[in-house]
Each structure stands twice: as C-alpha cells, then as structure tokens.
C-alpha positions in Angstrom: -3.3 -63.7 -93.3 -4.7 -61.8 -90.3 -5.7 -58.0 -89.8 -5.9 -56.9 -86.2 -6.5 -52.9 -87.4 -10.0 -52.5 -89.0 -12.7 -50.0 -88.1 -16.8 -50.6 -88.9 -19.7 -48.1 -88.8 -19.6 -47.9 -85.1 -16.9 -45.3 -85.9 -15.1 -44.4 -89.5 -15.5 -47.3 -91.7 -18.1 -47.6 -94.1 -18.8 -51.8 -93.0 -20.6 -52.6 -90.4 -19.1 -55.0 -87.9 -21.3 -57.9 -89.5 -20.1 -56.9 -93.1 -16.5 -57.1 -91.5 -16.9 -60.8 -90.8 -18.2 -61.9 -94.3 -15.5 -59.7 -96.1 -13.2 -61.1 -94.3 -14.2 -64.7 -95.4 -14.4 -63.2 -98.4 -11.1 -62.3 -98.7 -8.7 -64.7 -97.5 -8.5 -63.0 -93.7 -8.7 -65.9 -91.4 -8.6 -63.7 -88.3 -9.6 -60.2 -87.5 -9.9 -57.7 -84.6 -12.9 -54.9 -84.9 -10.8 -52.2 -83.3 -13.5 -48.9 -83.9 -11.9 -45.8 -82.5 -12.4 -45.6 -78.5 -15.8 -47.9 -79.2 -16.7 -51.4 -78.4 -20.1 -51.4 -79.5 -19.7 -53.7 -82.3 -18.2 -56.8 -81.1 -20.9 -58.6 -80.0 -22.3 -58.4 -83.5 -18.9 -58.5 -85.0 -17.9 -61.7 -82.7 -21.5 -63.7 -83.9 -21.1 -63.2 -87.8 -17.0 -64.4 -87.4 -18.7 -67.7 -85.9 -20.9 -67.8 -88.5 -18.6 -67.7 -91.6 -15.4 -69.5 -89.6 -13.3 -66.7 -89.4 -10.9 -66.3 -86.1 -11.9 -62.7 -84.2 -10.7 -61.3 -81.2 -12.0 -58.1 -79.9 -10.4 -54.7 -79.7 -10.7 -51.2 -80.1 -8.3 -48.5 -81.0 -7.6 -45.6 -78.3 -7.0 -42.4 -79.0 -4.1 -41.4 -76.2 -2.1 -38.3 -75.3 1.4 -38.4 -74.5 4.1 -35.8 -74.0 2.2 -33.6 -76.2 1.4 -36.0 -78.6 -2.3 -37.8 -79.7 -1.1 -41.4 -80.0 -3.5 -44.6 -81.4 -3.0 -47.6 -79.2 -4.5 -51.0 -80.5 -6.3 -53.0 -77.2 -6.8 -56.4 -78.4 -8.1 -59.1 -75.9 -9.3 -57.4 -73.4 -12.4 -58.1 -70.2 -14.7 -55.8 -71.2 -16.6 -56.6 -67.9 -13.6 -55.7 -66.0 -14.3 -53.1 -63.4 -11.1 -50.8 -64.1 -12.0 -51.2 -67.7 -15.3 -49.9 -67.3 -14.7 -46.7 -65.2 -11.8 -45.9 -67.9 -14.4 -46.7 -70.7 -17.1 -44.5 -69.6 -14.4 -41.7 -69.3 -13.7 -41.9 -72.8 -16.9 -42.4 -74.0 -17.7 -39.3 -71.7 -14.5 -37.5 -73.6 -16.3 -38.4 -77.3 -19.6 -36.9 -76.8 -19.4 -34.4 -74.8 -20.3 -31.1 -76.1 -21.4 -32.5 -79.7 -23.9 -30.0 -80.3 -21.3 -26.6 -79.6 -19.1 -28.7 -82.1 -22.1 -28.8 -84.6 -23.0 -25.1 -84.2 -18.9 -24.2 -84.7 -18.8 -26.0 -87.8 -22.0 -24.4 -88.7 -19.8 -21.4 -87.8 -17.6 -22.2 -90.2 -19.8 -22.4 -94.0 -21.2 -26.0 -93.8 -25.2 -25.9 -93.2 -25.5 -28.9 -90.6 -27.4 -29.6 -87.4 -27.7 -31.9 -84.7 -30.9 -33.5 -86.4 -28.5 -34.2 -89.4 -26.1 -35.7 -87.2 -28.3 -38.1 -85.7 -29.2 -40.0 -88.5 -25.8 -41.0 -89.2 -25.3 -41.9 -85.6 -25.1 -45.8 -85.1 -24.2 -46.0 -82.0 -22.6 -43.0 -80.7 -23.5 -39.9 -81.5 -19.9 -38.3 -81.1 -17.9 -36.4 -83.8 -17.6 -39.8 -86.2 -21.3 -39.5 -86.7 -20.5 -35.8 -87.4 -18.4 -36.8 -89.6 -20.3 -39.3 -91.6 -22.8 -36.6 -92.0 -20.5 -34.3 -93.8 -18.9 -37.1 -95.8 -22.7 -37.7 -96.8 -23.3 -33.9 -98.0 -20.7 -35.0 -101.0 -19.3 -31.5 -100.5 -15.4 -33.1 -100.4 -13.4 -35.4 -101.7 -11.3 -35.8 -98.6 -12.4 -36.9 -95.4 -8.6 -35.8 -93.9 -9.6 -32.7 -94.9 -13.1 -32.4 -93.4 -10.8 -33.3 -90.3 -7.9 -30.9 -90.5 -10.0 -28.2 -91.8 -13.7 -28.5 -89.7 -13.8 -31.4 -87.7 -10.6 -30.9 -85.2 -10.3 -27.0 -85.5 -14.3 -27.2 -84.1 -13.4 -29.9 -81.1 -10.3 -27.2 -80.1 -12.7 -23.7 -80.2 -15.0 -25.7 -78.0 -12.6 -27.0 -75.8 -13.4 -30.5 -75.6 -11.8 -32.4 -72.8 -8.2 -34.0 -73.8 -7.8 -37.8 -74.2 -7.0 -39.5 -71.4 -3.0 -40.2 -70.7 -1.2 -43.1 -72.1 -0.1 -43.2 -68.3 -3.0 -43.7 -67.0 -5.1 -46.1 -69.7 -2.4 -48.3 -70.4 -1.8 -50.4 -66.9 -5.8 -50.3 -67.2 -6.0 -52.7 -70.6 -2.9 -54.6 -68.8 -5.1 -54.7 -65.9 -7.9 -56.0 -68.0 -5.7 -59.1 -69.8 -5.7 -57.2 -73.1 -2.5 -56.4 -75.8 -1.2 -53.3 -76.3 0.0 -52.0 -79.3 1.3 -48.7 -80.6 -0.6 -48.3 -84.3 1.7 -46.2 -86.7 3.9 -44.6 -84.7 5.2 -42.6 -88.0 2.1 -41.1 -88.1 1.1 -37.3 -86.8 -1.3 -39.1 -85.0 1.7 -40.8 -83.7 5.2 -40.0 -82.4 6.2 -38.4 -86.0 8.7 -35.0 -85.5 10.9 -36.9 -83.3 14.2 -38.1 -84.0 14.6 -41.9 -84.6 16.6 -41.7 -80.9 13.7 -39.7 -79.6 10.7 -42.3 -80.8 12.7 -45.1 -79.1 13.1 -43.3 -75.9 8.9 -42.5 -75.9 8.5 -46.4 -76.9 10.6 -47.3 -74.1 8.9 -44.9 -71.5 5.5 -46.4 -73.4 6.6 -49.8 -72.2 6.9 -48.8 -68.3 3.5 -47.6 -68.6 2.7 -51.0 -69.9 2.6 -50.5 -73.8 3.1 -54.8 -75.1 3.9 -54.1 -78.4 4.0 -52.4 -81.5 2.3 -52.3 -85.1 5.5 -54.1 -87.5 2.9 -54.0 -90.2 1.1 -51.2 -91.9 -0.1 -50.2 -95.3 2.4 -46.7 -95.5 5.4 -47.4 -93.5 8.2 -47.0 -95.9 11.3 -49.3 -95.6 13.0 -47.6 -93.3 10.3 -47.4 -91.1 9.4 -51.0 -91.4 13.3 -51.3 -90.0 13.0 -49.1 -86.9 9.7 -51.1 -85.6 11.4 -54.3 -86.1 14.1 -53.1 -84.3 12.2 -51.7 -81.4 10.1 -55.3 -80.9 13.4 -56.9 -81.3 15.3 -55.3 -78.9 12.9 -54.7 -76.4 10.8 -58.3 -76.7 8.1 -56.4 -78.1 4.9 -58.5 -79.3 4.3 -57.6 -82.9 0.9 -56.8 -84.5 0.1 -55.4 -87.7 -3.2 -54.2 -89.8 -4.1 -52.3 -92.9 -6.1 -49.8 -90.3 -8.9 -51.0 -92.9 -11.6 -48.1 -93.4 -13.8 -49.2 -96.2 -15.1 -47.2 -98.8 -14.0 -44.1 -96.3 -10.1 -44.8 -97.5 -10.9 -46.7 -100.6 -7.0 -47.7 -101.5 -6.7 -49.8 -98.4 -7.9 -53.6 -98.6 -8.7 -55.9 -96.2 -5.8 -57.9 -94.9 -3.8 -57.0 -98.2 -3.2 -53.6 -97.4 -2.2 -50.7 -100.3 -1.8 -53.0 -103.6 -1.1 -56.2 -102.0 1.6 -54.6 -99.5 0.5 -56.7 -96.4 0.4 -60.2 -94.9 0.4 -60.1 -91.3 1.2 -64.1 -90.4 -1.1 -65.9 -88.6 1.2 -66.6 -86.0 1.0 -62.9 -84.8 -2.6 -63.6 -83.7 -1.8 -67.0 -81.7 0.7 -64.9 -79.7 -1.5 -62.7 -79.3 -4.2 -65.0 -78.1 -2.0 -66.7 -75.7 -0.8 -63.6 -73.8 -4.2 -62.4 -73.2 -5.9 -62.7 -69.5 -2.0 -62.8 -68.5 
C-alpha cells in the first residue's frame, strides 16, 4: 500500500512532513510522496524521518496549473529540485503564491472576518501565502468548512486583488520532464480539474496534456465513482499512461480521508505503482 497524494503543514494538512513519515509507518503505507501544494519545503524533513521509521518516500509536490480555462492539479513526483529549469519555474510559482498577501488579508477583512497580516504570520510555516491565510481562519473556529472559507473568502479575495494566474500546463510540464520527474493529472473529475467536459472532451484535453508532456494520470482516488474509475483506466490504457493514485490525504483539515486507505477503506494503491514510478524518473 502506497499513497503518492498527501499534503503536510507546509501547505493544507494538519501533519507536518515529520508526522507524515511516522503515520505512515503507522499505518501500513510503505511508500509515500509529500506532494504540498506548489511547495517543496518539506522534503528534506519529510525524506529524513521516512529513513528513520523504513518507509519508501519519493519527493513531490502538487502544482496548481491553468489550462484552456481551467485550474488543473498536477502531481510532480521524482523530480531534481537542483535543476536549473526547475528552479526558475519554482521561484515563479512561489512568486505567483505570495504575492500581494497582505491586499488579500485587507479584502477578506473587507468582507466580515476581523484578520490581519500579524494573524497570518503565526500560522505561516514556511510560506506565508494564502494556505497560511487559511490556517488562520480555520484557527478562528468560525466554520465548519474549509471548502467554504475557500469558495466564499479565500478565492473571491485572490480574484478582487488580481493575483497573477498559475502558470500554463504548457509551459511547466516539459519543465518537471526536463527535471526527470512524473507527471500526473490528480482528479481530473474534479472542478479543480477538467470537470464540465464531455467524457470525449476530457480525453481530447488528456491527450493535448500528453504533448505538453503530462506521464500519467491519478487511477486511484478517494471520490471517483465507478464510472470515473473506468474512464482513467481507459485513458492510461490506451494511451500507455503511467498510473498513480493517492487519497489527496489532508489530515485533520478533511478528517474522512485516511492515509493510504482512503474514504472508509476505498483505496490500495499497489506497491508496484511506485517502482514504476521510481524507475522512470531521471529518464
């Protein structure tokens, strides 16, 4: 049982990257991937405590993409992170996630919920970007929701202010090829996805995806229904896709969703998944 979808502190989970490790061993997860939302700040520490308990770890990070007026989530897994080309695009993104921070603040200020940048920075553990905005919210206890703090504060703030767009799938994906890391589309059923296309539409994106230099696709995930779970084995099938899969594992911040098991025991992502994975990197 593997999980190559999991997020720590550095960005919306409520684990740090250490904790990761030793629940992990913990649960039955012989490999993972810390993929923290356009962040690799946690894989050193991550990559030490995975030693330490015997657990298999690759790093990763999950980018946030646009694409034909879409956001897409791409899974890197594998990747130099000392590679040049990797670097410039890194800083862009990193540029891209805290820029502006404080206009977002004030606008949610705007907006009924008494916060301020001093707030914010003591719930920022690495990056002070709109996840440690977030955290401070979900720390006011004032929702139940933290999809709601997004739909309804976080993202409406980020558009008034006019924070730059993601970078293009086009141009970041040749990039973590570049780099020798995977590629993988994360639930592409998702609005953070390619969901409101036809079935015939979503596999004309996936192939276009793959020109750019997409390697594969999530075939596990903790909501896909069965019909979805069809259509993604399809696509790897037919176009010699590398699988992945993950429980996009969150922590206390999306408390029905377990490590490695998924939503009730929905998930087990076969070891073998990670080998391949392994072996295609730095290709």
């Amino acid at each position: 049982m593997i999980d190559l979808h999991v997020h720590s502190t550095v960005s919306d989970g409520s684990y740090t990257p250490a904790g990761l490790a030793v629940l992990a061993k913990e649960s039955g997860v012989e490999a993972f991937a810390l993929t923290d939302h356009d962040s690799i700040a946690g894989t050193d520490e991550a990559a030490a405590e995975a030693v330490k308990q015997g657990v298999d770890f690759i790093n990763g990070m999950e980018m946030s993409l646009s694409y034909q007026g879409h956001k897409i989530h791409v899974v890197c897994l594998g990747f130099d992170r000392q590679n040049p080309e990797f670097q410039k695009l890194y800083k862009k993104v990193r540029y891209i996630k805290e820029d502006s921070m404080a206009d977002v603040v004030e606008a949610i200020g705007r907006k009924g919920i008494d916060i301020d940048m001093e707030m914010v920075r003591q719930y920022a553990s690495v990056h002070l970007d709109r996840y440690a905005i977030m955290r401070t919210i979900v720390n006011m206890h004032l929702f139940d929701s933290i999809q709601y703090i997004w739909d309804t504060y976080l993202n409406p703030a980020v558009l008034e202010v006019g924070v730059g767009d993601d970078v293009s799938a086009q141009e970041a994906l040749p990039i973590i090829r570049q780099a020798g890391g995977v590629t993988s589309l994360a639930h592409f059923h998702k609005q953070i996805g390619l969901k409101g296309q036809s079935r015939a539409e979503q596999e004309d994106s996936i192939k276009e995806l793959l020109d750019f230099g997409l390697c594969g696709m999530e075939q596990y995930y903790p909501n896909y229904t069965e019909e979805d779970k069809a259509f993604a084995l399809h696509m790897i099938e037919k176009y010699h896709m590398l699988p992945t899969g993950g429980t996009d594992f969150h922590g206390a911040n999306r408390a029905d969703i377990m490590l490695g098991t998924g939503y009730h025991h929905n998930m087990n992502t076969p070891y073998a998944f990670f080998e391949h994975i392994r072996q295609t990197c730095g290709r």
